[in-house]
VOSEMAR-628257 format. One record per residue: residue number from 1; residue in three letters; chain; z, x, y of N, C-alpha, C in turn. Coordinates in steps of 0.001 Angstrom, whole numbers, plus 500000, padded with zeros to 6 digits. Layout:
! VOSEMAR-628257
+-----+------+-------+--------+--------+--------+--------+--------+--------+--------+--------+--------+
:  nr : rest : kette :     nw :     nu :     nv :    caw :    cau :    cav :     cw :     cu :     cv :
+-----+------+-------+--------+--------+--------+--------+--------+--------+--------+--------+--------+
: NUM :  ala :     A :      Z :      X :      Y :      Z :      X :      Y :      Z :      X :      Y :
...
+-----+------+-------+--------+--------+--------+--------+--------+--------+--------+--------+--------+
END
This chain:
! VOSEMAR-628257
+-----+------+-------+--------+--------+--------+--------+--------+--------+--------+--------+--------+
:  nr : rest : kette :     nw :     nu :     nv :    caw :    cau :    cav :     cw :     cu :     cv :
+-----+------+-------+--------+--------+--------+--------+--------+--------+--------+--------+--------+
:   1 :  unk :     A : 500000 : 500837 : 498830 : 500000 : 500000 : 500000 : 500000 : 500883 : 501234 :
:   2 :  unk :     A : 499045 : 500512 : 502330 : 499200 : 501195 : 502989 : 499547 : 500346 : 504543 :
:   3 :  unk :     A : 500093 : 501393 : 505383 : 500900 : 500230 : 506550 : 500193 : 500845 : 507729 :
:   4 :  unk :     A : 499904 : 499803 : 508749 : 498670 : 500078 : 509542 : 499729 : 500468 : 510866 :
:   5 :  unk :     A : 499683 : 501895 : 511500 : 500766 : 502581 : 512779 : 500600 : 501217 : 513826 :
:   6 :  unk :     A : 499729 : 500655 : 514293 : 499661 : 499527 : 515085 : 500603 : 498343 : 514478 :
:   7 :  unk :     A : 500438 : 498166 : 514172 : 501522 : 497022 : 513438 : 502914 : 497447 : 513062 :
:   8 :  unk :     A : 503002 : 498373 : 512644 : 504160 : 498886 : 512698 : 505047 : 498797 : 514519 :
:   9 :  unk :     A : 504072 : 499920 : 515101 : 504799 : 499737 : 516348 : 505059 : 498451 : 517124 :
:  10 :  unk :     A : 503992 : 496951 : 516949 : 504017 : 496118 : 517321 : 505345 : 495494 : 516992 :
:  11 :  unk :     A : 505527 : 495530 : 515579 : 506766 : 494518 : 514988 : 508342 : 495345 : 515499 :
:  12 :  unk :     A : 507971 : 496972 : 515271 : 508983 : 497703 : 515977 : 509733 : 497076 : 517841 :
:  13 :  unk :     A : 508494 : 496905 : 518397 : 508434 : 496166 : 520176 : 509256 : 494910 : 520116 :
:  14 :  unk :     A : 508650 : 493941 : 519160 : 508767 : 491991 : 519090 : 510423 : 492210 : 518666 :
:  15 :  unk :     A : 510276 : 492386 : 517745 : 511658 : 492400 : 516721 : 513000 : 492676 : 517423 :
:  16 :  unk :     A : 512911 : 493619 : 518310 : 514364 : 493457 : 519492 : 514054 : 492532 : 520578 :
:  17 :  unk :     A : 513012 : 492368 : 520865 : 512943 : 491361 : 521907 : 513714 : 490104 : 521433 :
:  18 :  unk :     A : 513142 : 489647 : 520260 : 513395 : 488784 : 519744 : 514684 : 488200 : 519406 :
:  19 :  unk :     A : 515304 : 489591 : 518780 : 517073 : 489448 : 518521 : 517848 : 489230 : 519627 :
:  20 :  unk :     A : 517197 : 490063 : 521005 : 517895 : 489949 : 522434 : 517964 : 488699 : 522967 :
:  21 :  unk :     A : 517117 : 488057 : 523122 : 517011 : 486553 : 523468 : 517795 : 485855 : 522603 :
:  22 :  unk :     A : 517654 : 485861 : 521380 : 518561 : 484933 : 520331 : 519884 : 485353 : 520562 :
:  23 :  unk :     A : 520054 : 486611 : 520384 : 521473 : 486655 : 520569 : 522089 : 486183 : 522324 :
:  24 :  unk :     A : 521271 : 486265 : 523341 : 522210 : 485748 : 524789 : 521817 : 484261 : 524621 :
:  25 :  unk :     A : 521404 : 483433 : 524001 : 521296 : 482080 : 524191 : 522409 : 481728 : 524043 :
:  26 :  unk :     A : 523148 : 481821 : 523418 : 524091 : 480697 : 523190 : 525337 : 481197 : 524497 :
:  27 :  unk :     A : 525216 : 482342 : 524826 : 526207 : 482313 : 525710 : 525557 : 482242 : 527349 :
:  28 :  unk :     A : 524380 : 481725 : 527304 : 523530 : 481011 : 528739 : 524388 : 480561 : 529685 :
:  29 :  unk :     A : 525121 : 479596 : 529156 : 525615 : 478333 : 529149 : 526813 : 479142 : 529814 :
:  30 :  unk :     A : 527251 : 479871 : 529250 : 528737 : 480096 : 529821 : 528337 : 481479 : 531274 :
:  31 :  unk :     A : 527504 : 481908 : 531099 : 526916 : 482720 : 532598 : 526843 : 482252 : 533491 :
:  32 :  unk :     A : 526315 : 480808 : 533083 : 525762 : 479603 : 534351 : 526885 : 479597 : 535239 :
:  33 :  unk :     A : 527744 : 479371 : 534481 : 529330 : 478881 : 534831 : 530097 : 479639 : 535924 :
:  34 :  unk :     A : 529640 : 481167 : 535714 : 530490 : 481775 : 536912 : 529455 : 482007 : 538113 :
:  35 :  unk :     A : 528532 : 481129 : 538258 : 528218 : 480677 : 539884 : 528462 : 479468 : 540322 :
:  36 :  unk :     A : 529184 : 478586 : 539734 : 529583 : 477561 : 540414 : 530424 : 477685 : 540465 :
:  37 :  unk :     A : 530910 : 477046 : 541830 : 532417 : 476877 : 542702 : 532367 : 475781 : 542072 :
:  38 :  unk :     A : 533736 : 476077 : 541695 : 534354 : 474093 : 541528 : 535037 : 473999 : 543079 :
:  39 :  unk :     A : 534839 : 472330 : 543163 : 535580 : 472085 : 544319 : 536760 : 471405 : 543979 :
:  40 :  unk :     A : 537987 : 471894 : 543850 : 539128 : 471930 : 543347 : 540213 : 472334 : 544889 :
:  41 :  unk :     A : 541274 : 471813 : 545053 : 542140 : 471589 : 545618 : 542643 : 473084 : 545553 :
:  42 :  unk :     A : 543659 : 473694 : 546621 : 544312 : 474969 : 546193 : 545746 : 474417 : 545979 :
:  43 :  unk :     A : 545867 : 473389 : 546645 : 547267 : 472627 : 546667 : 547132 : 471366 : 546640 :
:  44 :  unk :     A : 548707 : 470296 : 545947 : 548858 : 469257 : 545793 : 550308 : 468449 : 546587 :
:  45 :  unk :     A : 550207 : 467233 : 546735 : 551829 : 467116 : 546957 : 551485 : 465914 : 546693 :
:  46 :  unk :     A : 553005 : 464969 : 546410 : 553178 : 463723 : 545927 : 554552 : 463325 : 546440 :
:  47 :  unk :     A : 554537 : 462026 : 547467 : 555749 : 461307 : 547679 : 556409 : 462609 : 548119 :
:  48 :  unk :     A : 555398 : 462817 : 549991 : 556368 : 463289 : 550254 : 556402 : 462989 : 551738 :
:  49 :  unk :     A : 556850 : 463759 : 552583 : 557510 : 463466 : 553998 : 557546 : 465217 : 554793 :
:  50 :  unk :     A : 556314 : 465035 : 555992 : 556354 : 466707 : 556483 : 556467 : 465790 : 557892 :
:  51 :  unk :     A : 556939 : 467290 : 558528 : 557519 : 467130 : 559807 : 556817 : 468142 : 560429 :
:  52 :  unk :     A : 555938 : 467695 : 561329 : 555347 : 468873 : 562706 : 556214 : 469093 : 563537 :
:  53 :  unk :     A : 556182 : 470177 : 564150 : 557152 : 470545 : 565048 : 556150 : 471639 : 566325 :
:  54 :  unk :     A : 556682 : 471773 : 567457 : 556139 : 472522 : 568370 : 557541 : 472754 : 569573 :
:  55 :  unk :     A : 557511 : 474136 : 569406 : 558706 : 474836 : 570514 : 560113 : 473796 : 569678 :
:  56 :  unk :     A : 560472 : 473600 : 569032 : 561541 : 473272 : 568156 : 562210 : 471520 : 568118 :
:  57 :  unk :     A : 560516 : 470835 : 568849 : 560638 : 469190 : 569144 : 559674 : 469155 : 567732 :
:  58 :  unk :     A : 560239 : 467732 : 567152 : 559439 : 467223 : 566246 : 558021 : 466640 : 566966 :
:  59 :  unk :     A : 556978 : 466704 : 566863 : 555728 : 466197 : 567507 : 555748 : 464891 : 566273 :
:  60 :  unk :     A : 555521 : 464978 : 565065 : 555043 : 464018 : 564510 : 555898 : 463973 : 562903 :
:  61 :  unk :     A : 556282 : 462689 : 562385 : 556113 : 462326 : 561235 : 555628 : 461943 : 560424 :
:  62 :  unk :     A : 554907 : 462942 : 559249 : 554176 : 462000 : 558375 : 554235 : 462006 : 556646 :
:  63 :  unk :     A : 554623 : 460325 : 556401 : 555139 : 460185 : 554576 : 553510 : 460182 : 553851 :
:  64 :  unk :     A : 553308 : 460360 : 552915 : 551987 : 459882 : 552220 : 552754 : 459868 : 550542 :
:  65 :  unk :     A : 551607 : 459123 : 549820 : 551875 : 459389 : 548233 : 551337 : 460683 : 548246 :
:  66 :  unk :     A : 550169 : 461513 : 548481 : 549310 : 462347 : 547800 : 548792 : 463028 : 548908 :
:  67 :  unk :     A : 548605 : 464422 : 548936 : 547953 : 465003 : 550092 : 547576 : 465944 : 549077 :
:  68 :  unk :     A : 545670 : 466535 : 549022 : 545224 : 467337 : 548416 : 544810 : 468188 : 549781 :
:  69 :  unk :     A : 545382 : 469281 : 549006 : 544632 : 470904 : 550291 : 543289 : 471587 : 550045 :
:  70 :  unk :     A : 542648 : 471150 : 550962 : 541092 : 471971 : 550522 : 540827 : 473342 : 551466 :
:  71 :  unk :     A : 541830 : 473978 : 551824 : 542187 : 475189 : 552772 : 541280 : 476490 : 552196 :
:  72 :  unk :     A : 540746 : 476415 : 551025 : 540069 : 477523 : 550575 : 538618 : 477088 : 550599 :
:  73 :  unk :     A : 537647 : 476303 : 551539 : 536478 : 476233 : 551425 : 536362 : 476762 : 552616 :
:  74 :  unk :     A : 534783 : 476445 : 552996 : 533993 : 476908 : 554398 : 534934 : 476353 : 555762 :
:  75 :  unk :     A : 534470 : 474710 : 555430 : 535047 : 473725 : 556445 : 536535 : 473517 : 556091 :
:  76 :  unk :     A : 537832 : 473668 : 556148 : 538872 : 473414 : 555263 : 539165 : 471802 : 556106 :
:  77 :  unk :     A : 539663 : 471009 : 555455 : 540202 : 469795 : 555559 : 541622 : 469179 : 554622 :
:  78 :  unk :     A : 542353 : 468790 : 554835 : 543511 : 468004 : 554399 : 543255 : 466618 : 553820 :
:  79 :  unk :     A : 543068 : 466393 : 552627 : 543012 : 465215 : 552065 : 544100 : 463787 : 552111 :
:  80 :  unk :     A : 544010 : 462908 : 552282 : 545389 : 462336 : 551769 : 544654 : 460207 : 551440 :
:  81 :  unk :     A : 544470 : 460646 : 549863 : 543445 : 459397 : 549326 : 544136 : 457917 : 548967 :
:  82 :  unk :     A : 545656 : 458329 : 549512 : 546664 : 457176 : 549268 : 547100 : 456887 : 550274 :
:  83 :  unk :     A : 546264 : 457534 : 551626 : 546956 : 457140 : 552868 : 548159 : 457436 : 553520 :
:  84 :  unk :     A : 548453 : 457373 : 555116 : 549432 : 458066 : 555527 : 550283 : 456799 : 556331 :
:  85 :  unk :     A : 551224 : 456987 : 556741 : 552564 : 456670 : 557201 : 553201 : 457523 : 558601 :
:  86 :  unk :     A : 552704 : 457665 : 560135 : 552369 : 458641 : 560613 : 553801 : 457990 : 562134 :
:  87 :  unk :     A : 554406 : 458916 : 562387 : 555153 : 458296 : 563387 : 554700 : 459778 : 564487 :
:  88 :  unk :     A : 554490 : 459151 : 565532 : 554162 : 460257 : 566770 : 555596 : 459858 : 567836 :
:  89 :  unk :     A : 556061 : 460983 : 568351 : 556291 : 461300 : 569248 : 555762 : 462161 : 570719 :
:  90 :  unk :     A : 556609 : 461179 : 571889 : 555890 : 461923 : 573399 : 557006 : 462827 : 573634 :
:  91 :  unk :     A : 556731 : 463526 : 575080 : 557899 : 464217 : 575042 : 559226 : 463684 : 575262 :
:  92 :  unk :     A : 559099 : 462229 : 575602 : 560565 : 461227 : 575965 : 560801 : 460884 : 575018 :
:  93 :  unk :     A : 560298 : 461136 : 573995 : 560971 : 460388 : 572579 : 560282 : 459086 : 572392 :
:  94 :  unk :     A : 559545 : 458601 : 572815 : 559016 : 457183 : 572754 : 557663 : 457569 : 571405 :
:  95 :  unk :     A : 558001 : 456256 : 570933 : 557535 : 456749 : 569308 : 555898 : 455637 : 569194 :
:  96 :  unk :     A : 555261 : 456270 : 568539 : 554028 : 455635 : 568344 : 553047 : 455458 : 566814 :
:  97 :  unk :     A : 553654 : 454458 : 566100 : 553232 : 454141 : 564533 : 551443 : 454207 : 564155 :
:  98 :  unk :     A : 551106 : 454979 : 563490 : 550018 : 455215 : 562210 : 549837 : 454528 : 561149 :
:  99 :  unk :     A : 549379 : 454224 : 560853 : 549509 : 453584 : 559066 : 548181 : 453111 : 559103 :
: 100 :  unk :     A : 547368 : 454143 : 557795 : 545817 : 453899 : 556933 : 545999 : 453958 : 555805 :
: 101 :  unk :     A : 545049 : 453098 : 555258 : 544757 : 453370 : 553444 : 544211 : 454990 : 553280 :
: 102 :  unk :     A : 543728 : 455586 : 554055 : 542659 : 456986 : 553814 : 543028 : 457940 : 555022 :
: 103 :  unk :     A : 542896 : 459171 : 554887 : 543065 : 460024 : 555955 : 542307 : 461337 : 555260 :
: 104 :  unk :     A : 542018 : 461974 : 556789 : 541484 : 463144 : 556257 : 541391 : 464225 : 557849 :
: 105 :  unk :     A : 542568 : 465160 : 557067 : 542775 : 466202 : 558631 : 541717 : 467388 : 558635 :
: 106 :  unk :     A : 540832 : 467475 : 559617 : 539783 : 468436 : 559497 : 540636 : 469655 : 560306 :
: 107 :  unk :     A : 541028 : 471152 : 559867 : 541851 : 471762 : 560746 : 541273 : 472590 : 561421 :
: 108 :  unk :     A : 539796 : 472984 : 561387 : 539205 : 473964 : 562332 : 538915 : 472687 : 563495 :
: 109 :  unk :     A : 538592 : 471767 : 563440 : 538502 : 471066 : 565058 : 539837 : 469744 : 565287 :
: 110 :  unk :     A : 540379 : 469945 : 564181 : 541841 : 469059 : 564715 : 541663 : 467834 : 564838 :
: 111 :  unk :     A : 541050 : 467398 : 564274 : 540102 : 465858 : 564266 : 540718 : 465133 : 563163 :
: 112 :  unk :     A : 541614 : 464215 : 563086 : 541952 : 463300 : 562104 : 540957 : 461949 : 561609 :
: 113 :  unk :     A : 540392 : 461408 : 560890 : 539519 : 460643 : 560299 : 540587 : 459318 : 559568 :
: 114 :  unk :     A : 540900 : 458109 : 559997 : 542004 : 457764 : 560084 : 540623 : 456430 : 558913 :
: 115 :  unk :     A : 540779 : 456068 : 557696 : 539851 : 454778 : 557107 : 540842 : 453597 : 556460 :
: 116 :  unk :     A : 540098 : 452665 : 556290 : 540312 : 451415 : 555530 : 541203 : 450456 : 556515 :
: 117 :  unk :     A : 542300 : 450147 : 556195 : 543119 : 448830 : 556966 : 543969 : 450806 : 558253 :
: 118 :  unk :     A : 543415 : 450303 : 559731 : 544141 : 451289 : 560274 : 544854 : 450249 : 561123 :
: 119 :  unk :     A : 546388 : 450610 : 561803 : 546844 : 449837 : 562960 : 547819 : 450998 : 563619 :
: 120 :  unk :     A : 547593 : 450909 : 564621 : 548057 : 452118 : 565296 : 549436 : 450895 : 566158 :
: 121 :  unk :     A : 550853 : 451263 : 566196 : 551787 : 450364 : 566862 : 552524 : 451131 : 567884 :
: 122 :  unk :     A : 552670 : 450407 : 569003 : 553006 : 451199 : 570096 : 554506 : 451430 : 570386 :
: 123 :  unk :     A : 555744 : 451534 : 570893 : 556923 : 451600 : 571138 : 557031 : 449970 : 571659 :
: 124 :  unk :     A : 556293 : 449658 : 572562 : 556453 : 448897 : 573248 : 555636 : 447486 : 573542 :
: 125 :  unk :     A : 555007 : 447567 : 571579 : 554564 : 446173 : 570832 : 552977 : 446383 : 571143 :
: 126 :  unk :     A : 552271 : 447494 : 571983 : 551133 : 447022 : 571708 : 550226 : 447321 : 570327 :
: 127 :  unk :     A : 549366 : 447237 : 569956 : 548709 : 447245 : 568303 : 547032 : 446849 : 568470 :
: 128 :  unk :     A : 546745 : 448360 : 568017 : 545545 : 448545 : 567550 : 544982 : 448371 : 566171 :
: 129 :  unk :     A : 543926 : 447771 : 565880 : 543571 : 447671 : 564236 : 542481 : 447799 : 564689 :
: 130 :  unk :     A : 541588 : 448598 : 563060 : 540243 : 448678 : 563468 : 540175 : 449518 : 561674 :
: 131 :  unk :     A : 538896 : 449809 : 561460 : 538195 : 450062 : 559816 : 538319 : 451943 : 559751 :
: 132 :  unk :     A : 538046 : 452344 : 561415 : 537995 : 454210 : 561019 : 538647 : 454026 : 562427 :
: 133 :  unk :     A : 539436 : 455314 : 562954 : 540141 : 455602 : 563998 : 539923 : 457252 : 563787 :
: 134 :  unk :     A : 539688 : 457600 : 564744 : 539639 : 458986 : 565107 : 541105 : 459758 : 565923 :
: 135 :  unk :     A : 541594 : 460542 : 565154 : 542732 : 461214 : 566399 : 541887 : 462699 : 566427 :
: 136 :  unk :     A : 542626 : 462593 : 567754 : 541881 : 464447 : 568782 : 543280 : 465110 : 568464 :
: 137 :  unk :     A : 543976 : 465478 : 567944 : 545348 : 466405 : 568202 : 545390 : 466965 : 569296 :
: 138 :  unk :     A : 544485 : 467658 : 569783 : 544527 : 468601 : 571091 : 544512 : 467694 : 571723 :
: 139 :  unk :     A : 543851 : 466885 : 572662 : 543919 : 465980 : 573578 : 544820 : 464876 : 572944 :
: 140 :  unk :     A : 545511 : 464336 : 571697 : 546216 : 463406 : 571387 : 545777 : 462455 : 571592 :
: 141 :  unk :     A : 544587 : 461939 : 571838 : 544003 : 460522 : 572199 : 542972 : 460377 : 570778 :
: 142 :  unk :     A : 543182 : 458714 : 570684 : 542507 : 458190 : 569719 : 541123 : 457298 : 570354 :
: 143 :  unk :     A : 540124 : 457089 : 569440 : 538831 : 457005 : 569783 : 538070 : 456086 : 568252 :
: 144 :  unk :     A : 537038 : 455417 : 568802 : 536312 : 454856 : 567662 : 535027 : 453922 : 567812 :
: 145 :  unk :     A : 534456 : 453746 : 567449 : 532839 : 452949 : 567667 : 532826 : 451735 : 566562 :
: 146 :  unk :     A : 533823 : 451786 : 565579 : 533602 : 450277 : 564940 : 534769 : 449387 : 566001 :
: 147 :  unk :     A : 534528 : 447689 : 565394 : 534759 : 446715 : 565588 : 536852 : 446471 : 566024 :
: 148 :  unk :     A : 537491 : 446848 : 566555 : 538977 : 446549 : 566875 : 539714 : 445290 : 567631 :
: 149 :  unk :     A : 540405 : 445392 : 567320 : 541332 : 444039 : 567907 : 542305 : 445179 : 568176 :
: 150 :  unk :     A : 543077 : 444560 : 569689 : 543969 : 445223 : 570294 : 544325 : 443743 : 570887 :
: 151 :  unk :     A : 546250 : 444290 : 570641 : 546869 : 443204 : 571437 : 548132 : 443856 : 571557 :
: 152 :  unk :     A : 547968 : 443207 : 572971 : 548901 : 443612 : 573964 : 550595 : 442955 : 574343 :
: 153 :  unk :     A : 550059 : 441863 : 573598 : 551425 : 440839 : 573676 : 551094 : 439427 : 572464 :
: 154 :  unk :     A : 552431 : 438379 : 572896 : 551933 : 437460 : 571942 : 550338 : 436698 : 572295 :
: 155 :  unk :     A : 550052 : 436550 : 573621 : 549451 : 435723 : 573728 : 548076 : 436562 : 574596 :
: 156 :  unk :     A : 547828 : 437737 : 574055 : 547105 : 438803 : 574523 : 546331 : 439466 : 572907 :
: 157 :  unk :     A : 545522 : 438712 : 572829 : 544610 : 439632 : 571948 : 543277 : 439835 : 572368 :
: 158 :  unk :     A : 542175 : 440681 : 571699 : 541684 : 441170 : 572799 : 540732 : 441977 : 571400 :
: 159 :  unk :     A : 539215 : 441882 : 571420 : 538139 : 442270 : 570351 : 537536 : 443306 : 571092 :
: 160 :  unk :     A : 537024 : 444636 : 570347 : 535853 : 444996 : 571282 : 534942 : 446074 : 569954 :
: 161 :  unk :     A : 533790 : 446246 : 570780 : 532731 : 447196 : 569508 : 533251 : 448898 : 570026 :
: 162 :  unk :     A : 534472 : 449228 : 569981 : 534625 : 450774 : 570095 : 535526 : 451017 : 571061 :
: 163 :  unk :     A : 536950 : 451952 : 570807 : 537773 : 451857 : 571489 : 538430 : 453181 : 571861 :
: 164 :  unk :     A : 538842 : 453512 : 572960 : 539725 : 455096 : 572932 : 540554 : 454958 : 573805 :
: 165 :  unk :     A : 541615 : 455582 : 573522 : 543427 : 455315 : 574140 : 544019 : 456303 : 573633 :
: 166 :  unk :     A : 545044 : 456725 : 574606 : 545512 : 457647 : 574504 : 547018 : 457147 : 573524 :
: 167 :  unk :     A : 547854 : 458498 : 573115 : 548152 : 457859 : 571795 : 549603 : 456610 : 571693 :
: 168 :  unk :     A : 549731 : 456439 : 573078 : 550686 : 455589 : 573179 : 550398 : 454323 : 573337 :
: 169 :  unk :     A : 548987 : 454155 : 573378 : 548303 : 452970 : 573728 : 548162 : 452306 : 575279 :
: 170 :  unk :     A : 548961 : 453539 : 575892 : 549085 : 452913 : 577738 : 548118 : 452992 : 578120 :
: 171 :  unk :     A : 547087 : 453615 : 578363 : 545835 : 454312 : 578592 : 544611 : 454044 : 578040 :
: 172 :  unk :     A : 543605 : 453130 : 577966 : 542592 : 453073 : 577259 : 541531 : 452304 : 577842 :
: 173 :  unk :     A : 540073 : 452108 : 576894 : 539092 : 452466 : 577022 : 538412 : 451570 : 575957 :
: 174 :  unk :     A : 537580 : 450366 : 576589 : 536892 : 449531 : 575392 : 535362 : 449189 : 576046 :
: 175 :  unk :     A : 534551 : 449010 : 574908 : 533045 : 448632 : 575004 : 533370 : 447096 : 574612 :
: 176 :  unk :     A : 532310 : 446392 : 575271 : 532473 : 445085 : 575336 : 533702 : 444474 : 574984 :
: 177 :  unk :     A : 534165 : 444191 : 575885 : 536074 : 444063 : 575328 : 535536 : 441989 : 575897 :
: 178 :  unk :     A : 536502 : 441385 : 574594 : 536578 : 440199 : 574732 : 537746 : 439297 : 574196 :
: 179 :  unk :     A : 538311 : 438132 : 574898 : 539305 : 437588 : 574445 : 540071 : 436803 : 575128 :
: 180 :  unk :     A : 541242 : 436864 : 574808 : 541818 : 435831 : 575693 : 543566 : 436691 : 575848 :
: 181 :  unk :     A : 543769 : 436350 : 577667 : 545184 : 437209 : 577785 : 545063 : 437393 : 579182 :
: 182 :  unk :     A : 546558 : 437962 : 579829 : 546453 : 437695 : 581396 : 546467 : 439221 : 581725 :
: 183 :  unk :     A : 545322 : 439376 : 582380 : 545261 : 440877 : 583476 : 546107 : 441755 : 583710 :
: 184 :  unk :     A : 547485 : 440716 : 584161 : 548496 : 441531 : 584381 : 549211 : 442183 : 583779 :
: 185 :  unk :     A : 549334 : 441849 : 582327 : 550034 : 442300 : 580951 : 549491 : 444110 : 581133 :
: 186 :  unk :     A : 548205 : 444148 : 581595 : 547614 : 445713 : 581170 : 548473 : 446879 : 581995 :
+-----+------+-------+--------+--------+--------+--------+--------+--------+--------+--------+--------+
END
């Protein structure tokens, strides 16, 4: 029998190619794997209660069930998918109530994203409701472009398409504002 040097060297070439490929297939699958980021939380909390503070005054209280930390991405943001429980303080102590089904603290622009049933309550009975509410932290004023009811008293309620007030509710700012209530109440 005789064996032809071309064929020889050919099957010599194929024959590791061949084993090389067969043998990394099955672990493809797991290579893939270390280029994806999971988007995973770095931190968790449950049923709990944090306290902001600035120069050694409490600025704000806030309870939630669940706050997920997304502090290790590009954009970092503060999750909280069970909603918050938010009490503000001014510098007189005069207190100003939060409460959403959804929140979400963006911390490079300080922008709170306030969703679902929001009502913002004032010290001094007035009450905002509306579907998304925006807080500015730096400027402390709240802001929004959907649909709100604000009322000012019992017999003072008051609709409009988009609203911004500062966070005590003394101060504010409505697009087509409509309703029924006396001037002077404002």
């Amino acid at each position: 029998m005789v064996l032809d040097p071309t064929k020889i060297r050919l099957t010599l070439l194929v024959l590791p190619a061949v084993l090389l490929l067969y043998g990394c297939e099955s672990n493809f699958k797991d290579v893939q794997k270390f280029n994806v980021t999971e988007f995973t939380p770095v931190g968790e909390a449950e049923n709990f209660t944090m306290k902001y503070t600035d120069s050694g005054k409490i600025k704000a209280i806030l309870v939630s069930k669940q706050m997920l930390d997304f502090s290790n991405i590009a954009y970092p943001f503060t999750e909280f998918p069970k909603g918050v429980d938010v009490t503000i303080f001014d510098n007189n102590a005069k207190k100003s109530y939060v409460v959403s089904d959804y929140a979400i603290s963006y911390s490079q622009s300080d922008i709170i994203d306030l969703r679902g049933h929001v009502k913002v309550t004032s010290q001094d009975g007035k009450v905002l409701e509306t579907s998304q509410l925006y807080f500015d932290q730096k400027r402390e004023w709240f802001f929004t472009e959907q649909k709100c009811r604000f009322t000012s008293g019992p017999e003072n309620v008051f609709y409009s398409n988009g609203f911004d007030a500062n966070k005590d509710l003394s101060y504010f700012n409505a697009q087509d504002f409509t309703g029924v209530g006396q001037a002077s109440d404002f």
